[in-house]
Rosetta silent file (secondary structure, phi, psi, omega in degrees, C-alpha in Angstrom):
SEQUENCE: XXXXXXXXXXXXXXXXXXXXXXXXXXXXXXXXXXXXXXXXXXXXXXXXXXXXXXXXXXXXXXXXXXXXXXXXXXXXXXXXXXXXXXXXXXXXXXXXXXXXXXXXXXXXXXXXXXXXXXXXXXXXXXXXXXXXXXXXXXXXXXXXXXXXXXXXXXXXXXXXXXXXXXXXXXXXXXXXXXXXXXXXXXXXXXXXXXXXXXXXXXXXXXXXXXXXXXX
SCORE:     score description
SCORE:     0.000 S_00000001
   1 L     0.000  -40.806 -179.106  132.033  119.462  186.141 S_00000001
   2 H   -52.704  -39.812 -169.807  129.103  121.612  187.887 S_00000001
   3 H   -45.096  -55.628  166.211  129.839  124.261  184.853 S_00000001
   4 H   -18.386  -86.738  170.990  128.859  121.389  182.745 S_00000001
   5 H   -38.092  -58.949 -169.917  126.255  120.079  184.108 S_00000001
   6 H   -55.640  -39.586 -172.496  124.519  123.678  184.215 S_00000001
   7 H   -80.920   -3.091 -171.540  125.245  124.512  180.778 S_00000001
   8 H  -110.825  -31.950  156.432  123.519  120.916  179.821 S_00000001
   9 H   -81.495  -34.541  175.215  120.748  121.869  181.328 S_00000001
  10 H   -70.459  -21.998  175.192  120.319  125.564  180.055 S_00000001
  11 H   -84.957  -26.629 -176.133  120.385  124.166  176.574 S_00000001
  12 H   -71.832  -31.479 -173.183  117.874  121.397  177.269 S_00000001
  13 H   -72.004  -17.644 -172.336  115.411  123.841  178.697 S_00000001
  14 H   -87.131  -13.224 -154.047  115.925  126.316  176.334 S_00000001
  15 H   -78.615  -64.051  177.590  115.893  123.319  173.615 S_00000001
  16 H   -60.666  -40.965 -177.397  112.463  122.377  175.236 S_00000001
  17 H   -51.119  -80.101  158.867  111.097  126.323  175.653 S_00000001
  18 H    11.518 -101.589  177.539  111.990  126.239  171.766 S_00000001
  19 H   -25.634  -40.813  157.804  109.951  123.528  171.065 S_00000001
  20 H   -62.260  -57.777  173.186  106.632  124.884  172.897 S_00000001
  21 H   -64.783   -6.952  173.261  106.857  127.598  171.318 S_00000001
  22 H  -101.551   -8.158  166.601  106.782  126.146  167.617 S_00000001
  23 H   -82.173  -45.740 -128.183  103.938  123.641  168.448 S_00000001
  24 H   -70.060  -68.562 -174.751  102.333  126.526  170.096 S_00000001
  25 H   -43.959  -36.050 -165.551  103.032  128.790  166.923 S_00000001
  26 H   -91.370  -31.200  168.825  101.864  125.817  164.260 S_00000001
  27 H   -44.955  -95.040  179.413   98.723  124.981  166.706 S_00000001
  28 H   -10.677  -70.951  164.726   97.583  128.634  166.234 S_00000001
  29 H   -36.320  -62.286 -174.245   98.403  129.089  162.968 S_00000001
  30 H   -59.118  -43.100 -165.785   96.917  125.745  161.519 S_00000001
  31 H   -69.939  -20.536  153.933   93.547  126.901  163.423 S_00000001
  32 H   -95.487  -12.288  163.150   93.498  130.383  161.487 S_00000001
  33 H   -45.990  -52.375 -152.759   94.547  129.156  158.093 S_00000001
  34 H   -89.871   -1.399  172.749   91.715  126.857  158.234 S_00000001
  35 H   -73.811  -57.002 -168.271   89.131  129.479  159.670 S_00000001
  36 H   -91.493   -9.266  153.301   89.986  131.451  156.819 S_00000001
  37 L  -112.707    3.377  159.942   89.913  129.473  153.860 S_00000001
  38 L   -79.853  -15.100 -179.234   86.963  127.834  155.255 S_00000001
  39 L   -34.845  102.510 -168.134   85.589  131.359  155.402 S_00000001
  40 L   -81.595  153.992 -166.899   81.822  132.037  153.397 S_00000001
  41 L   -39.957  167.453  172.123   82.044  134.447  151.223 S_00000001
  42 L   104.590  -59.088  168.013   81.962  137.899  152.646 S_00000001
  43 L   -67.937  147.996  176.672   82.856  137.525  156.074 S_00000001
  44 L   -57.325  116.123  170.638   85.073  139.829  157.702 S_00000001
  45 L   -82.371  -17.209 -162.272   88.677  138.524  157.942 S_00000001
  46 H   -31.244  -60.360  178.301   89.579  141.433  160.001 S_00000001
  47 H   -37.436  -84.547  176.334   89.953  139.637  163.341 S_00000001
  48 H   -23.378  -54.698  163.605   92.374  137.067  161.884 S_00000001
  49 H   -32.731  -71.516 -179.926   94.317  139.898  160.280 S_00000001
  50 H   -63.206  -39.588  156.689   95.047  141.481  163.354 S_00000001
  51 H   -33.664  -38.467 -151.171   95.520  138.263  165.299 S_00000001
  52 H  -105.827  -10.531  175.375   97.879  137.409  162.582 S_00000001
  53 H   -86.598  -51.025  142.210   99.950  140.401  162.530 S_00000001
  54 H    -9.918  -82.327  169.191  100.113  139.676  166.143 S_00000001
  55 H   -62.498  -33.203 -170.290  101.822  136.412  165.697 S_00000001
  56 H   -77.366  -34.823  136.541  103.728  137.935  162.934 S_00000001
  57 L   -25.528  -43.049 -159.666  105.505  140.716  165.646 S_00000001
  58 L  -110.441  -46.261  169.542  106.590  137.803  167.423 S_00000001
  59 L   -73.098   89.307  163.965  107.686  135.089  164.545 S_00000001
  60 L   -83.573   12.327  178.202  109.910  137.616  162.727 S_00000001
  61 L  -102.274  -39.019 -159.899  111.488  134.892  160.653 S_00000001
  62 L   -72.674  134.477  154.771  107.962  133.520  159.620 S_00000001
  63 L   -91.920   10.806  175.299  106.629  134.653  156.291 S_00000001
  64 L  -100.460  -57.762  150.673  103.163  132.813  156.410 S_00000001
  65 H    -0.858  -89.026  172.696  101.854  134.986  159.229 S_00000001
  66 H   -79.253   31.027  150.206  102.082  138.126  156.875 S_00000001
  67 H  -106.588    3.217  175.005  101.028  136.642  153.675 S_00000001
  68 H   -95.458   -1.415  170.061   97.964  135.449  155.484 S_00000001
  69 H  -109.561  -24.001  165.080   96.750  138.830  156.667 S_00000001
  70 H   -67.923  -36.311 -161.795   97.670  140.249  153.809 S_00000001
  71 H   -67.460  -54.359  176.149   95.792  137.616  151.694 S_00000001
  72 H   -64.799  -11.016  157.957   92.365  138.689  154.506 S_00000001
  73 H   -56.645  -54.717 -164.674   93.147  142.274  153.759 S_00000001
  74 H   -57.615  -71.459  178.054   93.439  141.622  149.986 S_00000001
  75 H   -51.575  -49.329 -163.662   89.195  140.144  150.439 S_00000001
  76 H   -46.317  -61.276 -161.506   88.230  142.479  152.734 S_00000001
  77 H   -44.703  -49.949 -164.617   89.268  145.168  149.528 S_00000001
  78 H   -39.291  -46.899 -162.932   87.040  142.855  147.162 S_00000001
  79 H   -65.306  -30.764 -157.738   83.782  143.028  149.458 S_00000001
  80 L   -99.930  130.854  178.216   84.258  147.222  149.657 S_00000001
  81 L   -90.663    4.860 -178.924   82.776  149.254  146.824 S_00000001
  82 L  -103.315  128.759 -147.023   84.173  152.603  147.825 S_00000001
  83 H   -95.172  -73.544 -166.765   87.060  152.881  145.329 S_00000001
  84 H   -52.565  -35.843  147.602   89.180  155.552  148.408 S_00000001
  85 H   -62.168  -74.608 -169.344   88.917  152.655  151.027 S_00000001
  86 H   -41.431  -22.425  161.672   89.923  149.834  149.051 S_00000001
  87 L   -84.013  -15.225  170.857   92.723  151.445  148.311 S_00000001
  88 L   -79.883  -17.359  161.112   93.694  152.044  151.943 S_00000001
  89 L   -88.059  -12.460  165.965   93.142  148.238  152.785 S_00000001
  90 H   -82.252  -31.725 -174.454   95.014  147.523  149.970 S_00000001
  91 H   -71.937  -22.653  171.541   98.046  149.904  150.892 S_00000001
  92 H   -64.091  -61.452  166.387   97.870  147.565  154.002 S_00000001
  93 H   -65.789  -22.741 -172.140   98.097  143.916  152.577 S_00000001
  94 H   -91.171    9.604 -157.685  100.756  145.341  150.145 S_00000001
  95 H   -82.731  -64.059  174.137  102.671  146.799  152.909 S_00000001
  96 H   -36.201  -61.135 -154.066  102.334  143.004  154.654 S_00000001
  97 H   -69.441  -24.502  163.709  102.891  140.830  151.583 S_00000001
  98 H   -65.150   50.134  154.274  106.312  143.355  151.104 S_00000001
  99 H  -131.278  -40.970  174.091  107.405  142.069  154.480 S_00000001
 100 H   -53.480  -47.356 -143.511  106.616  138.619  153.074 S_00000001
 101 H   -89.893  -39.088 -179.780  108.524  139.005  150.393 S_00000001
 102 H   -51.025  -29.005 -145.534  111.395  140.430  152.566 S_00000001
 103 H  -122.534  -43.306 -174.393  111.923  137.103  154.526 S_00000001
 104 H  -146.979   84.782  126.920  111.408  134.951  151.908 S_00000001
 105 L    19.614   79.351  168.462  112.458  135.896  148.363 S_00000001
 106 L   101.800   43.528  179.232  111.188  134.356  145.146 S_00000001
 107 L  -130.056  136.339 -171.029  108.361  132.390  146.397 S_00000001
 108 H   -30.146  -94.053  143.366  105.599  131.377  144.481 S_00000001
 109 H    30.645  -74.615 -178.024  103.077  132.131  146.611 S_00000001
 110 H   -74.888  -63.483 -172.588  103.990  135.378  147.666 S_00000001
 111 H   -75.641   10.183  164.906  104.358  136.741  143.978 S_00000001
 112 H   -76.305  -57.031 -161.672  100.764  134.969  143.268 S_00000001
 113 H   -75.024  -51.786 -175.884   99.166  136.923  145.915 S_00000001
 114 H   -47.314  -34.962  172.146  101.174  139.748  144.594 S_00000001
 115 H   -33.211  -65.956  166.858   99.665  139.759  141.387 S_00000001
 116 H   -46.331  -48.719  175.472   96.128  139.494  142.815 S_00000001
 117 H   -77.462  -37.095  171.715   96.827  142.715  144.591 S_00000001
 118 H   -44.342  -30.653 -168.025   97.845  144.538  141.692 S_00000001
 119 H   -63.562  -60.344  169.396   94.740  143.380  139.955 S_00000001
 120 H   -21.226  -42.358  170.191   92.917  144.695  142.836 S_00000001
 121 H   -89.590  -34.500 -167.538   93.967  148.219  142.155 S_00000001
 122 L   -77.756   -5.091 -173.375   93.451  148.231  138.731 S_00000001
 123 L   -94.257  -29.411  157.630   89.901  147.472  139.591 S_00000001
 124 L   -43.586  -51.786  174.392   89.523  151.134  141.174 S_00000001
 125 L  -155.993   82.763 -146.179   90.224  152.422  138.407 S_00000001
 126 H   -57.363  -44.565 -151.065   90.375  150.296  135.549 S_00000001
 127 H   -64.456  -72.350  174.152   91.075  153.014  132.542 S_00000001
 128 H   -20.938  -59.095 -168.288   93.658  154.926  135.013 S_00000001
 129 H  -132.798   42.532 -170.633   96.029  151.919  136.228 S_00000001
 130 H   -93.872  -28.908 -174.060   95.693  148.946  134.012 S_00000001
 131 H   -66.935  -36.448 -176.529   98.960  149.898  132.163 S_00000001
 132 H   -78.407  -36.047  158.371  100.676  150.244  135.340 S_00000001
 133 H   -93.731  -23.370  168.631   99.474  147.569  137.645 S_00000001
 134 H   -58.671  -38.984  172.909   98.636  145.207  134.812 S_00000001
 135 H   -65.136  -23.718  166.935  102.481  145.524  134.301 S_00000001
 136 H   -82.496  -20.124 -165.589  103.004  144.574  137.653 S_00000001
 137 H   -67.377  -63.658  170.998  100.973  142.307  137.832 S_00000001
 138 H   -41.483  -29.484  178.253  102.038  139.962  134.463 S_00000001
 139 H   -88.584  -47.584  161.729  105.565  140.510  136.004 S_00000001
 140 H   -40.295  -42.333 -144.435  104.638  139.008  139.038 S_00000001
 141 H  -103.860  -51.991  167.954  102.694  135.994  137.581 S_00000001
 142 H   -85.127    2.515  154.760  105.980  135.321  135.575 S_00000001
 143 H   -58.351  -73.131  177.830  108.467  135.358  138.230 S_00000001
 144 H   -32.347  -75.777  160.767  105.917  132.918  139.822 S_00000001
 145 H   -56.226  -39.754  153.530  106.176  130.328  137.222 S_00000001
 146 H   -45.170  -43.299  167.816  109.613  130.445  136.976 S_00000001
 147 H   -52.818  -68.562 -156.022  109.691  129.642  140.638 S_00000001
 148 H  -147.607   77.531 -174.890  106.849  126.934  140.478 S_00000001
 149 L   -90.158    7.969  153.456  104.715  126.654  137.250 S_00000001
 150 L   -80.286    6.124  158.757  102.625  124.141  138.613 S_00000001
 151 L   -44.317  103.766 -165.686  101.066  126.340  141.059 S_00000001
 152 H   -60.003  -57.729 -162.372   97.293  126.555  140.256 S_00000001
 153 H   -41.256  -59.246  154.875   96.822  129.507  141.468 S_00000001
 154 H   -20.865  -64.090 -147.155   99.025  131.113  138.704 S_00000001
 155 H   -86.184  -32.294  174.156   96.788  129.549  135.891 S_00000001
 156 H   -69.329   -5.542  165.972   93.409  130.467  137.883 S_00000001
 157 H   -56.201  -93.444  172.405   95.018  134.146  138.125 S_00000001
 158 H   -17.246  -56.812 -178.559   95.508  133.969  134.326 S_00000001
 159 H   -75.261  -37.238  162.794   91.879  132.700  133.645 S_00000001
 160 H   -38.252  -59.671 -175.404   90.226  135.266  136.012 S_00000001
 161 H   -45.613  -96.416  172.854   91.881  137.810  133.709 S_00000001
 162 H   -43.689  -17.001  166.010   90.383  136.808  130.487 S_00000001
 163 H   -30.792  -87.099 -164.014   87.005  135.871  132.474 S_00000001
 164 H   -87.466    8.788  170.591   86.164  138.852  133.407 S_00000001
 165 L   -86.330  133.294 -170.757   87.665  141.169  130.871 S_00000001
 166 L   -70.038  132.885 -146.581   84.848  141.741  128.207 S_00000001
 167 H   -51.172  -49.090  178.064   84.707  139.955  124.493 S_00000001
 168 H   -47.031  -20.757 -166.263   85.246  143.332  122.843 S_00000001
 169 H  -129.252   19.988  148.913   89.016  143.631  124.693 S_00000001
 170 L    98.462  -20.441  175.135   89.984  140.314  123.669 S_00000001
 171 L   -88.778 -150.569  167.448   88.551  138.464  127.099 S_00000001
 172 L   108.331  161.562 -143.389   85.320  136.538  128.028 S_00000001
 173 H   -74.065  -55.885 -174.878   84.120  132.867  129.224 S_00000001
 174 H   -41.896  -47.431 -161.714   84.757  131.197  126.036 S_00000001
 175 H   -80.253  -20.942 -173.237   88.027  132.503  125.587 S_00000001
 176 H  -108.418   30.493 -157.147   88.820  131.763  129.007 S_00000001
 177 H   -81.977  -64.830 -157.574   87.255  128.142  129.024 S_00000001
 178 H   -82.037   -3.585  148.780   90.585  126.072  128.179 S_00000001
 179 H   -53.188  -68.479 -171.972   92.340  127.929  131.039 S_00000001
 180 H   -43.845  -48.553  150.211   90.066  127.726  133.448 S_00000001
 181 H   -42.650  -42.719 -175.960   90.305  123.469  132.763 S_00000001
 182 H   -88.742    0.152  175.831   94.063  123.747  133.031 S_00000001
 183 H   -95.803  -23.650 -177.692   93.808  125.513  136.286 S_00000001
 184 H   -88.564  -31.584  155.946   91.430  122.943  137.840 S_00000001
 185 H   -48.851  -50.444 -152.637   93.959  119.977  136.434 S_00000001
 186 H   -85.193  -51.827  167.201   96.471  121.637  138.056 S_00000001
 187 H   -29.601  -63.096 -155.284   94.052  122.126  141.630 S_00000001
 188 H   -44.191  -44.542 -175.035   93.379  118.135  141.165 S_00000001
 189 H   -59.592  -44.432 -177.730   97.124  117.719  141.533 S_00000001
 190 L   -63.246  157.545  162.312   98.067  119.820  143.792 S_00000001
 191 L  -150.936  124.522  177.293   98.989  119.456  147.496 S_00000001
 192 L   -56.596  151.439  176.081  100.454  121.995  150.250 S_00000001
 193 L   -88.133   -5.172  170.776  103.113  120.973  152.129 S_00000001
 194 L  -162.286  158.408 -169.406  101.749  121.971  155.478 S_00000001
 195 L   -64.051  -27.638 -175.954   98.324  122.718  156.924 S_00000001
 196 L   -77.759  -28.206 -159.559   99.657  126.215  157.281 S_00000001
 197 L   -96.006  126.258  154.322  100.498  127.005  152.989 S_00000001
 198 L   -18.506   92.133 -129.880   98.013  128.083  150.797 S_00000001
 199 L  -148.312    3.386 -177.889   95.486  126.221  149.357 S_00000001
 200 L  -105.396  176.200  177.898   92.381  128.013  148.003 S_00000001
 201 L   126.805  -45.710 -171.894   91.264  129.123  144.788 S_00000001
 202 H   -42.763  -17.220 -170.526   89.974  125.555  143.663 S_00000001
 203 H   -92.756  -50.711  174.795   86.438  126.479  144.637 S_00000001
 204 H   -90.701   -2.081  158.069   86.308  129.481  142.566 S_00000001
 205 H   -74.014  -32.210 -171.047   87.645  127.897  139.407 S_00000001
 206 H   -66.303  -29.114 -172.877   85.320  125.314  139.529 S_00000001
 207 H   -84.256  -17.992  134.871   82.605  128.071  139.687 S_00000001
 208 H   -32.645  -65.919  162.422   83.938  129.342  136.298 S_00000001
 209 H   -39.316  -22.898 -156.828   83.515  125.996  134.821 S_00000001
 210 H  -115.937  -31.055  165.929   80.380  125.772  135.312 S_00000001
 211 H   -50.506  -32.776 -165.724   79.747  129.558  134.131 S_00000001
 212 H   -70.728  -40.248 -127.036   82.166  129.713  131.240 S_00000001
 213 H  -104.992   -4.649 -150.629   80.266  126.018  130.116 S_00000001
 214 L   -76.440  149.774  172.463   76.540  127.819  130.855 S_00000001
 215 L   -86.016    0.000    0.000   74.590  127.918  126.415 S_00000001
């Protein structure tokens, strides 16, 4: 009966330990998600990154951890004009979001952000790696939809593409107008399923709308 007893207790405590540690983990978390998509432009994610890499040592089952340091890696590249760094902060987030990807397989999300980083590189050197990362990219982005094609982030992906690619190569604001609407329909709709999942992009389609709509 003591055996019992003991063993009824080592599971409640560990049952309770357990438990601290996942509000602990979702406290934490929700309070750097929202640091960082509250983030003006610009700012350094770095801190968070490492912080989040941190937590990501210790949850080794969690996949949000590493797609969220990769995703402040992935800006940090935007903000840096030196074409030989940006690729070494990029070799970082894809290193991350390929960890993501390990633990949790076929999720929107994950192949979204992949996408973005492929883009990322091709912007180093557009001439150089658009056949090769544009092919990764376009493979990503349909994986994604398969997954979830309600995803905004897909269709603001898409519209970015034709945005900023210039009238002469088939892109440009017009042409990228009735995207750019069907990605902000799709924003209106959307909702994450936890304070911790991914949620931004809505802010910079709407500032396409109002460019693509500019006389």
């Amino acid at each position: 009966m003591q055996r019992i007893i003991t063993t009824f207790v080592t599971l409640a405590l560990t049952a309770a330990l357990l438990s601290a540690q996942d509000n602990e983990y979702q406290t934490t978390m929700k309070e750097i998600v929202s640091s960082i998509q509250t983030a003006a432009a610009g700012e350094d994610l770095t801190p968070y990154a490492n912080q989040l890499e941190r937590i990501a040592g210790v949850e080794q089952k969690e996949w949000l951890p590493l797609y969220w340091a990769s995703f402040c890696y992935m800006l940090k590249a935007l903000a840096e004009n030196d074409g030989a760094k940006k690729d070494i902060i990029l070799e970082k987030a894809e290193a991350l979001i390929g960890k993501a990807d390990s633990i949790q397989a076929k999720n929107d999300e994950i192949l979204v952000l992949k996408a973005n980083l492929a883009s990322l590189r091709i912007g180093v050197d557009p001439q150089g790696r658009w056949q090769k990362y544009g092919a990764i990219s376009g493979a990503a982005l349909t994986a994604a939809k398969a997954v979830n094609a309600e995803n905004p982030r897909i269709g603001l992906h898409e519209a970015q593409g034709i945005f900023y690619t210039p009238e002469a190569f088939g892109g440009g604001k017009e042409k990228a107008l009735p995207l750019i609407k069907a990605a902000i329909e799709k924003f209106e709709k959307f909702k994450p399923t936890s304070d911790l999942m991914p949620n931004w992009g809505k802010e910079v389609a709407q500032y396409m709308l109002i460019e693509a709509e500019k006389k």
